[in-house]
Steps between C-alpha positions, in 0.01 A plus 500: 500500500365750833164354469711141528702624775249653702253221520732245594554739793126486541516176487769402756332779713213324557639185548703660738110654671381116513797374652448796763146378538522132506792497746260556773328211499748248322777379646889633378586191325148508285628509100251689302482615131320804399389606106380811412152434299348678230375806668801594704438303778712231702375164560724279734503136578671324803636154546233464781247536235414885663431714167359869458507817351688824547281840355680833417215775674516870371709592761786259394472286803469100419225339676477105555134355438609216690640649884360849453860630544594847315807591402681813457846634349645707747775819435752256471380222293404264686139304523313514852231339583171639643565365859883636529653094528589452162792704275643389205871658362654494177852394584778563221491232278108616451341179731241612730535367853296503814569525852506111541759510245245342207671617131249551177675536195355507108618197275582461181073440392470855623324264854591649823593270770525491871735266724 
C-alpha cells in the first residue's frame, strides 16, 4: 500500500516538473497530458502536438529533454525551474498550479492533466 502511495506521489511530482518546464515556452491555456512510462519517467503530450520527456537525475532534480529546463523542489515544496520564472504549488485540494494560474490534477486512469 506505501509503495502505491508513494509512487503516485512520484508520479504527480513529475508531472508537476513538466508542467514547470513546458510552461516556458507554451502558452497558459496549452492542455497537456503526461504518463509516467516504464522506467519512471514522464512523457507528456500537448494539444499543439509539443511532446517530450521529463528524467529524474541523481540529484532528484527533473530535467526536460525537450527545453533543457531543470527543475528543483525547494524547502517548501514547491518545483522551480532552472531559470527562476517558473514555480509550481500544491494548493489544498492537492492540484498543482502555476503562476499563470494553469491547474494539473491526476484522473481517475492514474493520467495527470494540465488546464
Amino acid at each position: 500500500m506505501r509503495a502505491n502511495t508513494v509512487a503516485k506521489h512520484l508520479m504527480i511530482a513529475l508531472a508537476i516538473a513538466l508542467l514547470v518546464l513546458a510552461s516556458g515556452w507554451l502558452p497558459a491555456q496549452e492542455n497537456c497530458t503526461y504518463r509516467k512510462d516504464a522506467l519512471g519517467n514522464m512523457r507528456y503530450q500537448c494539444d499543439s502536438g509539443e511532446q517530450g520527456t521529463l528524467r529524474k537525475d541523481a540529484f532528484g532534480h527533473w530535467n526536460d529533454n525537450r527545453t533543457g529546463n531543470r527543475y528543483r523542489k525547494d524547502s517548501l515544496g514547491n518545483y522551480r525551474s532552472s531559470d527562476g520564472e517558473e514555480v509550481w504549488r500544491k494548493d489544498s485540494l492537492g492540484n498543482w498550479r502555476d503562476r499563470e494560474g494553469r491547474r494539473c490534477r491526476e484522473d481517475a486512469l492514474g493520467q495527470v492533466i494540465c488546464r
